[in-house]
C-alpha positions in Angstrom: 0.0 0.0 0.0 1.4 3.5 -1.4 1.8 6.1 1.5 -0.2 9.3 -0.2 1.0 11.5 2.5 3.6 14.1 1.3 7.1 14.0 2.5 10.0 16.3 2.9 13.4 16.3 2.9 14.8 18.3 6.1 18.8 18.8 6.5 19.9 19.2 10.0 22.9 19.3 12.2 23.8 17.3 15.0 23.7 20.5 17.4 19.9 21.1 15.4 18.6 17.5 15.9 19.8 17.4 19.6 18.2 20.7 20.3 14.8 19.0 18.7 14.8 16.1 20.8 15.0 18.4 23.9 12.2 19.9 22.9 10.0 17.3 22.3 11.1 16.0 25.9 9.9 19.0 27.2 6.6 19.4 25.4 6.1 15.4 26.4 6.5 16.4 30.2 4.4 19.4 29.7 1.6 17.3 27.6 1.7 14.7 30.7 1.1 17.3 33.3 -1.8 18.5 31.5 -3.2 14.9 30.7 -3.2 15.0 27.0 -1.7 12.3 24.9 1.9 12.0 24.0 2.4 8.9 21.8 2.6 11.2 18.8 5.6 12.7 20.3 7.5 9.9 21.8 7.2 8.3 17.9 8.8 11.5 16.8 11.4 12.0 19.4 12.5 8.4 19.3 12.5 9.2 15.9 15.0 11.9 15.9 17.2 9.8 18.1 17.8 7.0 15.7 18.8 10.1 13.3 21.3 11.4 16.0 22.5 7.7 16.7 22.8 7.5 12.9 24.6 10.6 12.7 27.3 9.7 16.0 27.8 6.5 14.4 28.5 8.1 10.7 31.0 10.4 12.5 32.8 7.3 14.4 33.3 6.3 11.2 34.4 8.6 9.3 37.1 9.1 12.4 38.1 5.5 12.4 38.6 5.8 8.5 40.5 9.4 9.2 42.5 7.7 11.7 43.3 4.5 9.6 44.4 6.5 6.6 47.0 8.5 9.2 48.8 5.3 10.4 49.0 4.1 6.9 50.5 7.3 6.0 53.1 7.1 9.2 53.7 3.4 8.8 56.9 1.6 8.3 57.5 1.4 4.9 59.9 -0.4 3.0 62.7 1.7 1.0 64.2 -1.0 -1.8 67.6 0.9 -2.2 68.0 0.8 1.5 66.7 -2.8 2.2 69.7 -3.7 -0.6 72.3 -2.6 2.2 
């Protein structure tokens, strides 16, 4: 079944996203203290953390990759001419 609900593509930063999931904390606790219903925002809040986790883990790996690239650039390596000594 076809979604027919229109969708948008939203670029944030990490800062950005974080800042959106505190809000939706705090209109969660404020929704509770009033007794109105919050499932709508925990789905969207949870949503926004599997962006951020998305996000920490894309910039693990882009530091792992960083970091791998550096030792391979200041590893031992092997000179022919002076091996022949």
């Amino acid at each position: 079944m076809k979604n027919s609900e229109s969708n948008a593509l939203i670029r944030l930063t990490k800062s950005e996203v974080e800042m959106v999931i505190n809000s939706l904390q705090f209109t969660e606790e404020a929704a509770e203290h009033f007794d109105a219903s919050t499932s709508f925002i925990y789905k969207i809040k949870n949503d926004f953390r599997k962006v951020l986790n998305s996000i920490i883990e894309g910039e693990k790996n882009i530091e792992t990759r960083n970091q791998t690239k550096k030792e391979n650039r200041n590893g031992p390596q092997t000179c022919k001419r002076c091996d022949d000594w």
